[in-house]
VEXDREN-2710 file (C-alpha; in Angstrom, 1 decimal):
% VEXDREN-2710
k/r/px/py/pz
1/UNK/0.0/0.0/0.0
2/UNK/1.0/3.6/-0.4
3/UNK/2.3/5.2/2.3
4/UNK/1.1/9.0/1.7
5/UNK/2.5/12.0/0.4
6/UNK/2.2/11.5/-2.9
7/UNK/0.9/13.9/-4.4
8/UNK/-2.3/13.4/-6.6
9/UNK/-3.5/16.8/-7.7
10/UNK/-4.9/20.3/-6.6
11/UNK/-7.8/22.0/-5.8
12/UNK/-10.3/23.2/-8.7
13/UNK/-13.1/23.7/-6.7
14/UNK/-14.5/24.6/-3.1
15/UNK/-18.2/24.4/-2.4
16/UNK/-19.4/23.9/1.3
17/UNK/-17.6/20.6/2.8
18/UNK/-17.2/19.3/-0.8
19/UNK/-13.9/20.2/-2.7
20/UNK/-12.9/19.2/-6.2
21/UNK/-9.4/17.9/-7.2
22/UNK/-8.0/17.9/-10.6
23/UNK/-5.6/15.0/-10.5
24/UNK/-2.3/16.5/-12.5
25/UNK/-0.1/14.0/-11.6
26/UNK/0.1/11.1/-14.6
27/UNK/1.6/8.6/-12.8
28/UNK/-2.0/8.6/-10.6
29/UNK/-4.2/9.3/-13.4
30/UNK/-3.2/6.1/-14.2
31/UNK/-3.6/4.3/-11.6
32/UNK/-7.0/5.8/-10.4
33/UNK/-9.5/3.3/-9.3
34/UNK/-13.5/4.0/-9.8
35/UNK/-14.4/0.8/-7.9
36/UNK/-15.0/0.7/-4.1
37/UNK/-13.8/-2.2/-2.7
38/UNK/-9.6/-2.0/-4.0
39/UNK/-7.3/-0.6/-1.4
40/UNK/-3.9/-0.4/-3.0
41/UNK/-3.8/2.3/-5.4
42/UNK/-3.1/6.4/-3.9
43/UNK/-6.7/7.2/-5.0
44/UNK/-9.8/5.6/-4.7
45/UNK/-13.2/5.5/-3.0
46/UNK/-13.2/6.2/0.4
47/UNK/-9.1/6.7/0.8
48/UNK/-8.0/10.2/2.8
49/UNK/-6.6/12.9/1.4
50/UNK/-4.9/15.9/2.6
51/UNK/-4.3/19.7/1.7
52/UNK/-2.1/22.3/3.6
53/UNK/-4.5/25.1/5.1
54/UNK/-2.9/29.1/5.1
55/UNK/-2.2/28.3/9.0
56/UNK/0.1/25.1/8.4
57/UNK/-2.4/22.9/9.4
58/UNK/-3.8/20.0/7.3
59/UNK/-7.4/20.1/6.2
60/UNK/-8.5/16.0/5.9
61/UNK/-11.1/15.0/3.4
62/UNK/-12.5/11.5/2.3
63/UNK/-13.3/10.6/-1.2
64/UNK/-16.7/10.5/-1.9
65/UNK/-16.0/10.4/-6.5
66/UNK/-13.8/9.9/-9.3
67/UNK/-14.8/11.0/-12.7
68/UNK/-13.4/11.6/-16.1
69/UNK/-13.3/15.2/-17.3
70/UNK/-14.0/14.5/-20.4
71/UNK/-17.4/13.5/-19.5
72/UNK/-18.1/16.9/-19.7
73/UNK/-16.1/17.9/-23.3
74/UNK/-18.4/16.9/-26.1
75/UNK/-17.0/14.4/-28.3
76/UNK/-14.9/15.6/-31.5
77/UNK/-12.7/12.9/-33.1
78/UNK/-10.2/15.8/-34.2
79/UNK/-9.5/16.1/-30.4
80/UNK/-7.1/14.1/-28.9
81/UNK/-8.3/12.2/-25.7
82/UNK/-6.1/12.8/-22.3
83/UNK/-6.4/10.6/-19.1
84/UNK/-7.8/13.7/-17.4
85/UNK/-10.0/12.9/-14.1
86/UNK/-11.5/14.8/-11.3
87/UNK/-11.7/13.6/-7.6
88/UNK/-14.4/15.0/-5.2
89/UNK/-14.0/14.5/-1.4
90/UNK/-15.5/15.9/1.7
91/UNK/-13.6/17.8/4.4
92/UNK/-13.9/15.8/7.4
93/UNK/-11.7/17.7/9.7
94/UNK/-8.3/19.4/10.6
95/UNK/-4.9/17.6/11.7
96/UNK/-2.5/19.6/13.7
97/UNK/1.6/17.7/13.0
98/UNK/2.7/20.0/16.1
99/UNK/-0.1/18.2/18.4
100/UNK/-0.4/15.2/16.6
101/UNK/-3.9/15.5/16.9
102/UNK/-7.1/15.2/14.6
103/UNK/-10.6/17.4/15.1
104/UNK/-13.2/17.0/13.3
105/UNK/-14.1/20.7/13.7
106/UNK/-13.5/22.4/10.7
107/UNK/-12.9/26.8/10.8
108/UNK/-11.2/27.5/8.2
109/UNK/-10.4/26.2/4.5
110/UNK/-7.7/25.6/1.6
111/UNK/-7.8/28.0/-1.1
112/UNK/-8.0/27.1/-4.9
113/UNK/-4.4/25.7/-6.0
114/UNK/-4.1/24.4/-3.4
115/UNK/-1.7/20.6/-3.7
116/UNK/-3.7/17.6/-2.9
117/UNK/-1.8/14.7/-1.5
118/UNK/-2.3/11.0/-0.4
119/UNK/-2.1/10.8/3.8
120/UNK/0.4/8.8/5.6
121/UNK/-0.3/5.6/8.1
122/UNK/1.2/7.5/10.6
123/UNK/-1.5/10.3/10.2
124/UNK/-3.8/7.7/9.7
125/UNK/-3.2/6.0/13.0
126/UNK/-3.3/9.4/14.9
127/UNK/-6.7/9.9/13.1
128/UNK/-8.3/6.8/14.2
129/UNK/-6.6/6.5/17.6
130/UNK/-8.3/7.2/20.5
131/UNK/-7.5/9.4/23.7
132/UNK/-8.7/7.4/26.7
133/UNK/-7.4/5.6/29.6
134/UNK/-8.3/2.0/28.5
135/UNK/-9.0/1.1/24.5
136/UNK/-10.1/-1.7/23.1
137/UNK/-9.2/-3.0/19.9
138/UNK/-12.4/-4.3/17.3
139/UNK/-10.8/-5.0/14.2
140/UNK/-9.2/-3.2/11.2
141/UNK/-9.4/-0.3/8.9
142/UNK/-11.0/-1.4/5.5
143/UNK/-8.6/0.6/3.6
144/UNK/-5.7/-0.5/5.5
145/UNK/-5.4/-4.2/6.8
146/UNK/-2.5/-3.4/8.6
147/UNK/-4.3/-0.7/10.9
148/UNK/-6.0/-1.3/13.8
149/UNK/-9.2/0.3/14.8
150/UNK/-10.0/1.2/18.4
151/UNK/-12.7/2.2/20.8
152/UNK/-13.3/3.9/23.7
153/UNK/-14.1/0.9/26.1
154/UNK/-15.9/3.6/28.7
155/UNK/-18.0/4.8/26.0
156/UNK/-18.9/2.0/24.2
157/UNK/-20.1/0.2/27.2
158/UNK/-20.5/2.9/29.3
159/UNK/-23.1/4.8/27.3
160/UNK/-25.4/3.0/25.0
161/UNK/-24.8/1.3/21.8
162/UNK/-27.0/0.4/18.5
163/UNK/-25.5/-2.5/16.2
164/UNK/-28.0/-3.0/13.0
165/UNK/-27.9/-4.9/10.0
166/UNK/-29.8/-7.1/8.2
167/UNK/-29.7/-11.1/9.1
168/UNK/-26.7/-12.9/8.5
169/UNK/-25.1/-9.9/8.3
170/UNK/-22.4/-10.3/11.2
171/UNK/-24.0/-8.8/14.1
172/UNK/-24.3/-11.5/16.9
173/UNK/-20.5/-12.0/16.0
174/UNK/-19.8/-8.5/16.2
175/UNK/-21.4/-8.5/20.0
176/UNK/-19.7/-11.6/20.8
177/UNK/-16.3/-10.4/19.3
178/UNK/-16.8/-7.6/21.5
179/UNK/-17.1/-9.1/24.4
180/UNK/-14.5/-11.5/24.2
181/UNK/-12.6/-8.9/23.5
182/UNK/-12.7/-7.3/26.6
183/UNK/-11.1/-10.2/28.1
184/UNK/-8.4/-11.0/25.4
185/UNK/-7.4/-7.3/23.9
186/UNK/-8.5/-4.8/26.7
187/UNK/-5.5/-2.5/27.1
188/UNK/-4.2/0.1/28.6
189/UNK/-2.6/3.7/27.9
190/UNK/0.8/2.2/27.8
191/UNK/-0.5/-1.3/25.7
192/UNK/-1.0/-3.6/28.6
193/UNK/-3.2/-5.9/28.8
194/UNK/-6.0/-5.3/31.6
195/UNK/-7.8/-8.0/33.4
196/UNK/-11.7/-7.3/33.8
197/UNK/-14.8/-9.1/35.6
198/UNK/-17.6/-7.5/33.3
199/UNK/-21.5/-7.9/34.9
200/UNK/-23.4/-8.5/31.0
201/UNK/-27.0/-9.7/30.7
202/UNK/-27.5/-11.0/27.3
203/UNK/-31.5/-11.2/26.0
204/UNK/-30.7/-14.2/23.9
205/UNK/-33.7/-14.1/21.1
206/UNK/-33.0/-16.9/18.6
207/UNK/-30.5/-19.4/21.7
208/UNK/-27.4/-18.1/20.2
209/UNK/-25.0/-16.9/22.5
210/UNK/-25.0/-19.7/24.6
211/UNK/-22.2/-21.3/22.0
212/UNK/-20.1/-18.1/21.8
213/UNK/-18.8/-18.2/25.7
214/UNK/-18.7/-21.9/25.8
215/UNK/-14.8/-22.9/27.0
216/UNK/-13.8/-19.4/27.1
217/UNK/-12.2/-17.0/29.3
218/UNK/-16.0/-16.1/30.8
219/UNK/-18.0/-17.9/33.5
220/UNK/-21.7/-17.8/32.0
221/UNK/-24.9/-18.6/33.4
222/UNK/-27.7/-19.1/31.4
223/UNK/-31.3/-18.6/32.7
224/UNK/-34.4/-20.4/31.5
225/UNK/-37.5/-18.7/31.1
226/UNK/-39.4/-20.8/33.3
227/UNK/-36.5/-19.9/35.8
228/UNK/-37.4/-16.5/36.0
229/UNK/-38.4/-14.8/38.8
230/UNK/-40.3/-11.0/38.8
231/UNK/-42.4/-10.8/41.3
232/UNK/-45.8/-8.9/40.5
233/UNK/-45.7/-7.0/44.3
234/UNK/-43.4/-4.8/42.2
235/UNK/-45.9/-3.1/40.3
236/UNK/-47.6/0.3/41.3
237/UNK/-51.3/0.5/41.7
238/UNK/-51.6/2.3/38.2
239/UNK/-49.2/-0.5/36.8
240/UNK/-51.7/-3.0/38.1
241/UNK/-54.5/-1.0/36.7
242/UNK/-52.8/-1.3/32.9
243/UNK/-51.5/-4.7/33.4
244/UNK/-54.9/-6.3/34.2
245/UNK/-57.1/-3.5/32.0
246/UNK/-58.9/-2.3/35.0
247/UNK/-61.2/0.7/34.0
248/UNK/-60.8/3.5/35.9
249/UNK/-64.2/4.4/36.6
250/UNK/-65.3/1.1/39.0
251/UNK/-62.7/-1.6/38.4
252/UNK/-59.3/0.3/39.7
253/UNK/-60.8/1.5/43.0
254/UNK/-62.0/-1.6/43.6
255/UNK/-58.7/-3.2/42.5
256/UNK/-56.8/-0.7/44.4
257/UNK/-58.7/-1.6/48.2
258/UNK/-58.0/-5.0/47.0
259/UNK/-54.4/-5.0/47.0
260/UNK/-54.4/-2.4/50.2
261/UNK/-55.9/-5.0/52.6
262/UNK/-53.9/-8.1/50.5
263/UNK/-50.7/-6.0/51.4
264/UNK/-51.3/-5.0/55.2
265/UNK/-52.1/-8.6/56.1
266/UNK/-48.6/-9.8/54.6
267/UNK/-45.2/-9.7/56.2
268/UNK/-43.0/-8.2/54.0
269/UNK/-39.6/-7.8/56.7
270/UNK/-39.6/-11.6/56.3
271/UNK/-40.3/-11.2/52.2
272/UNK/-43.5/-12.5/52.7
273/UNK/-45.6/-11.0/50.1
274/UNK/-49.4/-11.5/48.9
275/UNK/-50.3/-14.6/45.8
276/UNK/-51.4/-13.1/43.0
277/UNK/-53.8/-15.8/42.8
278/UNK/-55.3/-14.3/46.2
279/UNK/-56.4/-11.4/44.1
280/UNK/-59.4/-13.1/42.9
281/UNK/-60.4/-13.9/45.8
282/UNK/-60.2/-10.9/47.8
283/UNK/-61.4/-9.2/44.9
284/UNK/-65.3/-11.8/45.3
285/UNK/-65.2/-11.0/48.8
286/UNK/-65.2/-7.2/48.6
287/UNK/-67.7/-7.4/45.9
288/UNK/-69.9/-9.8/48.1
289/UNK/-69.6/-7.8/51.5
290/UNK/-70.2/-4.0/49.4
291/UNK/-74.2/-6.3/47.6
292/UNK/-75.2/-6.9/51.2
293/UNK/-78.4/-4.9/52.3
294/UNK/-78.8/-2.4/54.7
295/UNK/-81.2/-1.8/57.9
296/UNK/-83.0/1.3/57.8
297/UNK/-80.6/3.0/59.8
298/UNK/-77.7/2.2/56.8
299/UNK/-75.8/-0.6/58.9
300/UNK/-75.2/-4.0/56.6
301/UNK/-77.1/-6.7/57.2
302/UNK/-76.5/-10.4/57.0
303/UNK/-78.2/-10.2/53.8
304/UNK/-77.4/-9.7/50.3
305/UNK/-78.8/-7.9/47.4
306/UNK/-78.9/-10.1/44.7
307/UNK/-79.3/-7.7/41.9
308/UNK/-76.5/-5.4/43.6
309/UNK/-74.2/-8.4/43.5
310/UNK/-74.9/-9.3/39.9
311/UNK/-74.5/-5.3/38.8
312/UNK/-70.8/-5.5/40.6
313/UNK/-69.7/-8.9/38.9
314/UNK/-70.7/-7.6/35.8
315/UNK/-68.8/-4.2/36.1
316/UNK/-65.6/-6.5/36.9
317/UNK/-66.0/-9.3/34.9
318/UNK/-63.3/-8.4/32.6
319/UNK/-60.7/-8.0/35.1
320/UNK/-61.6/-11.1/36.8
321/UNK/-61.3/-12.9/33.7
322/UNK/-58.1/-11.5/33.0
323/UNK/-57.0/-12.6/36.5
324/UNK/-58.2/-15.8/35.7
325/UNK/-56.4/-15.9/32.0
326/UNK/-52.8/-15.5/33.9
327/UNK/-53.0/-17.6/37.1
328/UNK/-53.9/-20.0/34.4
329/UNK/-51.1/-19.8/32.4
330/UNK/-48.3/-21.6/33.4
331/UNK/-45.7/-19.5/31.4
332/UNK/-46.5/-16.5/33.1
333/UNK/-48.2/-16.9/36.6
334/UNK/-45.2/-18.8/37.3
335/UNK/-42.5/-16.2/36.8
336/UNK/-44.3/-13.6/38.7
337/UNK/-46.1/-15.5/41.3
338/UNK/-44.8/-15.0/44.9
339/UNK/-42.3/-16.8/46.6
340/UNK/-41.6/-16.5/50.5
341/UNK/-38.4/-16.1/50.5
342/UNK/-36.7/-16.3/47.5
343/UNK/-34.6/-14.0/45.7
344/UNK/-35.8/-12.0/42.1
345/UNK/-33.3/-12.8/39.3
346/UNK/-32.1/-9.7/39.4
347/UNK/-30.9/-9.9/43.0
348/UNK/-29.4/-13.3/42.1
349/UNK/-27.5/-11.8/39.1
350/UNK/-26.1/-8.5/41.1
351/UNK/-25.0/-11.3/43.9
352/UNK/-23.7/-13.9/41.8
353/UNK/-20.0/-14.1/40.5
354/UNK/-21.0/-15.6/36.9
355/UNK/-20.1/-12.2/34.3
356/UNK/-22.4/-13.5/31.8
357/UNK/-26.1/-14.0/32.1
358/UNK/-27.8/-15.4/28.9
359/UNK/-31.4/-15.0/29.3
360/UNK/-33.7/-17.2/27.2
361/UNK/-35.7/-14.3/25.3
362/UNK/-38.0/-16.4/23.2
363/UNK/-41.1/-15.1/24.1
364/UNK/-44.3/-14.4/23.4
365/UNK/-46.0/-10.9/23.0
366/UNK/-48.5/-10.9/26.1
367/UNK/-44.7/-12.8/27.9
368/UNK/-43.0/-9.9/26.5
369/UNK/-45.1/-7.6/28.2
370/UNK/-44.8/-8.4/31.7
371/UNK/-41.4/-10.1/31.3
372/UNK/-39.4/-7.2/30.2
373/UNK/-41.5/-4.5/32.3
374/UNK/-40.6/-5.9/35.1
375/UNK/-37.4/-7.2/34.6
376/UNK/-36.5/-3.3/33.6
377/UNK/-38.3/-1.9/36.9
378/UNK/-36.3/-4.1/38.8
379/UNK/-32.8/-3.4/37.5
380/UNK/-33.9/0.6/37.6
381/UNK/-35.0/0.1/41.3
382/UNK/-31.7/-1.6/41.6
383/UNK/-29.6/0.7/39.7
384/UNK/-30.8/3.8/42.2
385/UNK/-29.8/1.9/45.1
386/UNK/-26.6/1.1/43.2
387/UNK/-25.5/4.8/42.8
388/UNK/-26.0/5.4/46.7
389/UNK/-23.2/3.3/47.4
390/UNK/-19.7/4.9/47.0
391/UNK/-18.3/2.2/44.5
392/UNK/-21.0/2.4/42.0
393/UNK/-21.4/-1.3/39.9
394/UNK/-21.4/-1.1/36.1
395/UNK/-24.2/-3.6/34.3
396/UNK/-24.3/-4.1/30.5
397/UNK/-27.5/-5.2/28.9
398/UNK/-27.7/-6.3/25.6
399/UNK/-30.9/-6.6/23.7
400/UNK/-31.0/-8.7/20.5
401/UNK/-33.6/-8.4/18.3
402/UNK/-35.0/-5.4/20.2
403/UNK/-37.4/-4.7/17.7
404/UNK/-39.5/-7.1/19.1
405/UNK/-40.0/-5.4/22.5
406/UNK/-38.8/-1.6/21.9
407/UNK/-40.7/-1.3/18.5
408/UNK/-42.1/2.3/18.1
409/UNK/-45.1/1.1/15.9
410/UNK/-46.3/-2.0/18.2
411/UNK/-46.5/0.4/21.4
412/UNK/-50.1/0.3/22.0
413/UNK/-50.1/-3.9/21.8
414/UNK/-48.3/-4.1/25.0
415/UNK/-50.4/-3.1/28.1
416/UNK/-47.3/-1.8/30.2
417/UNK/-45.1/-1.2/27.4
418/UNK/-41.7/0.2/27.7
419/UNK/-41.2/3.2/30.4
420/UNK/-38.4/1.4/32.6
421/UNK/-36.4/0.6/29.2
422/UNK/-36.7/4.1/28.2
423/UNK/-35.7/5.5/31.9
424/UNK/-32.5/3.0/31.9
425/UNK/-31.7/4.5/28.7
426/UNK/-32.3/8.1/29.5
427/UNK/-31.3/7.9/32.7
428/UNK/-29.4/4.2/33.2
429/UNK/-25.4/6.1/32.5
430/UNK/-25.8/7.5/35.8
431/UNK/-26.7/4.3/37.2
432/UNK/-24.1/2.1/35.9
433/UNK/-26.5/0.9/33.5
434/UNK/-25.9/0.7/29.9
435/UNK/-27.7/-0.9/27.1
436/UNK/-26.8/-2.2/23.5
437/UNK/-29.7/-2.7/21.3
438/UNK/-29.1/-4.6/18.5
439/UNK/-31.6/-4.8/15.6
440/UNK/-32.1/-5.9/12.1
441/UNK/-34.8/-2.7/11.7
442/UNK/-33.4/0.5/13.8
443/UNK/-36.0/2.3/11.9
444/UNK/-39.2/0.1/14.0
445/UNK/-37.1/0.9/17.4
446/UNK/-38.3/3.0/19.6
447/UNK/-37.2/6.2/18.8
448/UNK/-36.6/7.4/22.4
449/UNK/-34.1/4.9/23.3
450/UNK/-32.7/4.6/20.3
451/UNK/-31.8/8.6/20.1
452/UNK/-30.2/7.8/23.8
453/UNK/-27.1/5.5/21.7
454/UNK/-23.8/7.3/21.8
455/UNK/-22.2/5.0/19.3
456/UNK/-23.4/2.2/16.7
457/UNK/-21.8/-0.2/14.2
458/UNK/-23.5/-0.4/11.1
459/UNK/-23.4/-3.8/8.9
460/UNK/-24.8/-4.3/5.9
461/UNK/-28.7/-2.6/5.2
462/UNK/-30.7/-2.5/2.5
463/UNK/-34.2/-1.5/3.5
464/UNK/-35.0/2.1/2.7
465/UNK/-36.0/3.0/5.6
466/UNK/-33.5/2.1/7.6
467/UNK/-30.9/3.5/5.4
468/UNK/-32.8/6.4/6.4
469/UNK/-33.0/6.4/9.9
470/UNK/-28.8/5.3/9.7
471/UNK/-28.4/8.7/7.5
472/UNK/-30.1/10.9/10.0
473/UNK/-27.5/9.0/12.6
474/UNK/-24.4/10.2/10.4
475/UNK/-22.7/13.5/11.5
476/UNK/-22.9/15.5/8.0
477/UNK/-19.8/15.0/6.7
478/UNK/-20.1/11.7/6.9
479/UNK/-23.1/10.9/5.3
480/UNK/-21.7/10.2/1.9
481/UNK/-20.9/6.7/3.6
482/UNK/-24.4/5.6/3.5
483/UNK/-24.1/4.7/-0.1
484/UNK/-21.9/2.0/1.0
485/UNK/-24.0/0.5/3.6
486/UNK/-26.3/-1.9/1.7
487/UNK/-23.0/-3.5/0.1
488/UNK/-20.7/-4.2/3.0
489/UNK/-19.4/-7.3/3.3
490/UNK/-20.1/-10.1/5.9
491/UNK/-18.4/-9.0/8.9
492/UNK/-17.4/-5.1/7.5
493/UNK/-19.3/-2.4/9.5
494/UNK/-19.9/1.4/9.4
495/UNK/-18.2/2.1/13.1
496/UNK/-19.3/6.0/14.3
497/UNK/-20.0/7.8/17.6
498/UNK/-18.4/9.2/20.3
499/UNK/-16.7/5.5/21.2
500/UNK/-14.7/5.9/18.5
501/UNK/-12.0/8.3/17.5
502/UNK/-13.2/8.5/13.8
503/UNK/-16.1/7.7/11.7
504/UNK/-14.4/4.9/9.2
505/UNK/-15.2/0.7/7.4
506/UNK/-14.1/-2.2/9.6
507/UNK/-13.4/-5.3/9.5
508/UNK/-14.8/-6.7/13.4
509/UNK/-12.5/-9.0/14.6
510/UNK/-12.9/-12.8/14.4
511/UNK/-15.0/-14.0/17.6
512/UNK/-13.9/-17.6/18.9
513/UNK/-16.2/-19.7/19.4
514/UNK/-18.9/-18.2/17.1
515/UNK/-22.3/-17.6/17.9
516/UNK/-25.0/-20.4/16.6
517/UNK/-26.1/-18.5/13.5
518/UNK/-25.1/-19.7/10.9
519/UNK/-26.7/-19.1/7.4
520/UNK/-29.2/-22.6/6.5
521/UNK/-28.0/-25.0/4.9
522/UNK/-31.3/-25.8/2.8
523/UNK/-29.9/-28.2/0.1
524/UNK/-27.5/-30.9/2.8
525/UNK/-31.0/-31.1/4.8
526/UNK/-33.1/-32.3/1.7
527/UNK/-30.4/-34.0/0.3
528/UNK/-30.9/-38.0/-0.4
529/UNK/-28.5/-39.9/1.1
530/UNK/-26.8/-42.4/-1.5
END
């Protein structure tokens, strides 16, 4: 590969962040690439280029085009033809030799004449390096095998994270290269390496994971869903109210003495808490005692009103039925269902020493509901009593497939809905709580947690609309890089954000063992045996 400062042309044309080179030089005219993908030649798509600003400085620009100026001669046969092309690149930001230092802050530009020249590795490397205590290394640059491409460890598991693409794109082995990376090339200022014990919960969609941290440097725990726990005494009155459709007008205050008197005869210094399955029951007796008559003088009698007592079951039938629906229904009664005693998964996670929780996260959309409300309320109720404490505890949670239970159009199908995922992600960086949300369609997510992200990787796309919602992701003058989105490679991402020192294509590192998703293999499974 080149090694920069070779020169290539000068300026013809400045407009906005956009500059136009005429390439002079014949030795490059020749050698000018128009296809994106070939990373040996001094100019081609994508490749950084450099011009020396008034002040010394060097003004950095990415190329966006190459085409022929004679596109724009009309064709005469008299003329003789010249390899004559034009480059046109975006300004990206301004590189200062005396600091060795790149910002992406641009005040002032090169003037028309100006020489245009290939940039050197060593400028390259002090583009894409990082300023942190601790970085971690995720691959390497696209246009440069030889570079390495690191991020801000902090920030990219600090803050929250989006990783999109489309299936069988790379992302599950981009998460799981990630976090095995934090064990096998977590370094510090100096290069050495740094020994971790991470806290990740992994909401494992399609039993993938599991795989990927088999035999490796992680101790890993994986959690059933029927070995769930998320106890419903959690819930708020107006939680209750939504999770079990109560109306407001006769079914919550009725629902609301119900759980009064259920609570003050329960113990809860020992964890002993009210059944949800005593709900219905307490719920018939207060309907009974409120149909009996009354004396003349307005005391109850010991007899009831018949018609009273039918109006009042038939105001709360649908409540009670709902009731009904989930104490009989195995796969959700069971995981919120009181137990005397017994920890809540989240209180078994923060206390455990396993690093890695995998979470079975097949479930359905009324399991969904609950199951993740709950589960997010408890980690938020956890995560405020975390920060109390002087040596605040850090918590990763990763949700794959998260359109299935953030998604911005399906909000109104879920009768709790999202709020706790939406606090963690507003508020969870304060906590110690950080999220990654990783998604085949960012542009269904919700939009309120998704705008929360501080960094994303980007694999291949092709859906318009999530192009879109990438684009509007993109810092400005970096936006001409959505045009290569829908044809990366397996396992090349778009990295940007504020995890990484520059917005650039990588190759993510191998992961070792590899998550279970491999592409089908439709033919060997119909396939005859001879």
């Amino acid at each position: 590969m080149f090694d920069g400062d070779v020169r290539i042309g000068k300026i013809i044309k400045i407009e906005g962040l956009a500059i136009h080179i005429e390439v002079t030089d014949e030795n490059v005219a020749n050698k000018l690439v128009l296809k994106y993908g070939i990373n040996d030649y001094v100019a081609s798509i994508n490749k950084l280029i450099y011009s020396i600003l008034p002040n010394g400085k060097r003004i950095i620009g990415r190329i966006s085009k190459i085409f022929d100026k004679n596109t724009f001669i009309p064709d005469d046969i008299f003329l003789k033809s010249n390899n004559s092309f034009v480059i046109e690149a975006t300004l990206l930001g301004v590189y200062d030799d005396y600091l060795m230092k790149f910002d992406s802050g641009i005040n002032s530009f090169p003037i028309i004449g100006s020489e245009v020249l290939s940039i050197s590795q060593k400028i390259y490397q002090s583009i894409v390096s990082i300023n942190a205590p601790y970085n971690l290394p995720i691959g390497t640059s696209y246009d440069d095998n030889q570079l390495e491409i690191s991020a801000n460890p902090d920030i990219l598991f600090g803050k929250h994270m989006g990783i999109f693409g489309n299936t069988g794109t790379g992302k599950s082995s981009t998460v799981a290269s990630l976090f095995q990376g934090l064990k096998r090339r977590l370094q510090d200022k100096t290069g050495n390496p740094v020994n971790i014990k991470p806290k990740i919960i992994i909401f494992d969609s399609n039993d993938e994971y599991e795989q990927a941290f088999e035999r490796t440097e992680y101790s890993v725990k994986k959690i059933k869903k029927e070995e769930l726990y998320l106890p419903h005494y959690h819930l708020s009155f107006t939680e209750y109210f939504r999770f079990l459709g109560a109306s407001l007008g006769v079914q919550a205050p009725i629902l609301k003495n119900c759980i009064i008197s259920l609570k003050e005869r329960t113990d809860t210094e020992n964890k002993k808490f009210f059944q949800f399955s005593d709900l219905q029951e307490e719920i018939n007796r207060w309907l009974w005692n409120n149909a009996r008559k009354k004396d003349k003088d307005g005391n109850f009698t010991g007899e009831f009103d018949n018609f009273k007592a039918s109006q009042w079951f038939n105001w709360c039938s649908t409540m009670m039925n709902r009731i009904q629906t989930i104490t009989d229904d195995p796969r959700i009664y069971h995981i919120i269902e009181s137990r005397d005693g017994e920890k809540n998964t989240i209180e078994e996670i923060i206390e455990s020493d396993f690093e890695i929780f995998i979470i079975e996260a097949d479930f359905e959309k009324d399991e969904l509901d609950i199951v993740m409300f709950l589960f997010s309320k408890l980690v938020y109720e956890w995560a405020i009593e975390n920060r109390k404490t002087s040596n605040v505890d850090s918590l990763v949670m990763l949700f794959e497939e998260a359109h299935r239970y953030i998604n911005e159009q399906e909000q109104e199908e879920f009768k709790l809905g999202t709020y706790y995922i939406e606090r963690l992600a507003r508020e969870g960086r304060k906590f110690g709580i950080s999220l990654i949300v990783s998604s085949q369609r960012p542009s269904e997510l919700t939009k309120s947690i998704v705008s929360q992200c501080n960094s994303f990787i980007v694999h291949r796309i092709t859906n318009k609309l999530d192009l879109e919602f990438v684009n509007r992701n993109l810092s400005s003058n970096n936006q001409d890089l959505i045009k290569f989105v829908p044809g990366l490679e397996k396992q090349y991402a778009i990295v940007f954000g504020e995890a990484f020192g520059y917005t650039d294509i990588v190759k993510i590192a191998d992961a070792s063992p590899v998550p279970k998703s491999e592409d089908p293999k439709v033919i060997g499974s119909w396939k005859i045996a001879e």
